[in-house]
N, C-alpha and C positions, 0 to 999 in steps of 0.2 A: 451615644455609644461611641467609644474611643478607641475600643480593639475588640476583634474577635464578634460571637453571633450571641445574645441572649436572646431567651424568650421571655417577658416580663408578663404579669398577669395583674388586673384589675379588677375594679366594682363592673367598668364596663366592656370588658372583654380581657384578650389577651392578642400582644403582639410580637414578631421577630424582630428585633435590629441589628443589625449592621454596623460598621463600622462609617462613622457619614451619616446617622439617622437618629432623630430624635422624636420625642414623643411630650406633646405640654399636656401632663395630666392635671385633671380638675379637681383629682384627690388625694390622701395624703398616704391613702392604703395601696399597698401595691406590693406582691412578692417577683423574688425571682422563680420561676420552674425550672428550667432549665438554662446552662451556658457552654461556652468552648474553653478549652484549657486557655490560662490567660486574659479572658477578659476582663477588658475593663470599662468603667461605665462610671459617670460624671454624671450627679444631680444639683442642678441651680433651682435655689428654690427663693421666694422673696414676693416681693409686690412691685409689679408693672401694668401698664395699660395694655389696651385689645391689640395695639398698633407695636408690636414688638419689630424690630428692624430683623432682626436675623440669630443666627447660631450654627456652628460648627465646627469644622477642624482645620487647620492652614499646618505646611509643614512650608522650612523657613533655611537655605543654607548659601552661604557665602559662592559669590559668582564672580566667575573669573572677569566678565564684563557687565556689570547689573545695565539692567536699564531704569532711568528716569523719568516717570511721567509724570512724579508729582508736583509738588509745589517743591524751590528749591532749599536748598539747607546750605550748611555753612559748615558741613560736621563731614567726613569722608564715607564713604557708605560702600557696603562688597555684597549688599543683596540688593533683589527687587522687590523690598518692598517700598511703598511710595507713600512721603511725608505726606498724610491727609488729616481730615477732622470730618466729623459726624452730626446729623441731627440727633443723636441721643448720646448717651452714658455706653460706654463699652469696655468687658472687661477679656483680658486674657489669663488663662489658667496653663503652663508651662508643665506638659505631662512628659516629655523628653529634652535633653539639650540643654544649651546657656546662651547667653545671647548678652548683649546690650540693647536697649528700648531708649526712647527718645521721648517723651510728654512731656510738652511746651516745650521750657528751657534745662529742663532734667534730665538728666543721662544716667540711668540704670542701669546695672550687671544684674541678670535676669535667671535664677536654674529653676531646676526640676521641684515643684511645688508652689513656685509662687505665682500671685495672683497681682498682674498689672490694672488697677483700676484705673478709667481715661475719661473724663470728664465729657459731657456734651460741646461740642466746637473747639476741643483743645487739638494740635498738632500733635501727631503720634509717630510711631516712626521704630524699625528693627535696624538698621543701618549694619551688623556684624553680630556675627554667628561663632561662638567659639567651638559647639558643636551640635550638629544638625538640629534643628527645632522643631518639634510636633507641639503644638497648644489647642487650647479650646478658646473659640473666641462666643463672646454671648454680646449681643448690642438688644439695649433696652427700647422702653419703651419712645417710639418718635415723638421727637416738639418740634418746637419753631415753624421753622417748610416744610417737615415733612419727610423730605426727600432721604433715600435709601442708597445704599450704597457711597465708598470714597469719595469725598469732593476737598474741592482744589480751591486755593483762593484766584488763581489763573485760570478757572472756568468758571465755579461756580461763586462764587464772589467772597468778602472777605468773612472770616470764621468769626462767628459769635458765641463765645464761650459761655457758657451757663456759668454762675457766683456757684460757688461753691458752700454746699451749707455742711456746718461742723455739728 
């Protein structure tokens, strides 16, 4: 759920969301009953494992002093967001805003509709905002360690990029 309140109905019940709340259905049937003027609501649907990393919403805007804690970059940067990589595949869905994005050696102009696909162990990165950014982020299923949440090659050691299959 990305804005405003639905109520969504199912084989196994029915529920309210929020704007911040998701729901991994088991099936592919499901109405709306009820919504608020405005809403709006994002379905990722696809094939991953039990062990999904996460999902939600990050909003995203240029700071008069960002702070640092990732690993470092070489590139100027006016937000906090911090250069990391992933045990799994991660993608962002741009539902407000523009931005530039950073994956690997890539540097993207980012708007409203498009989807950053990020590789398992690639360096990612928002570095500047041209205006305010609201996205959905969705991290797949975990490999390698496992491990959840940003990591650093200055903590958690160096990234091991997943080949990328075409």
């Amino acid at each position: 759920m990305t804005l405003g309140t639905i109520q969504l109905v199912y084989s196994g019940g029915s529920v309210v969301l929020n704007e911040n709340q998701f729901i991994d259905l088991p099936v592919d049937e499901w109405s709306l009953k009820a919504y608020s003027p405005r809403a709006q609501i994002v379905r990722l649907s696809g094939r991953w494992g039990d062990d999904v990393a996460g999902c939600g919403i990050f909003r995203v805007s240029n700071q008069e002093d960002p702070t640092h804690v990732g690993d470092p970059v070489s590139y100027p940067k006016a937000t906090s967001v911090d250069s990391h990589y992933h045990d799994c595949d991660e993608y962002w869905i741009v539902l407000e805003g523009s931005c530039t994005t950073v994956v690997g050696d890539r540097h993207m102009t980012v708007n409203v509709g498009d989807c950053v696909p990020i590789g398992m162990g690639h360096h990612h990165d928002m570095p500047s905002v041209t205006a305010p950014v609201k996205a959905v982020f969705f991290e797949t299923t975990l490999e390698g360690e496992k491990r959840v949440g940003h990591l650093w090659n200055h903590t958690h050691g160096q990234a091991r990029p997943k080949h990328e299959r075409l």
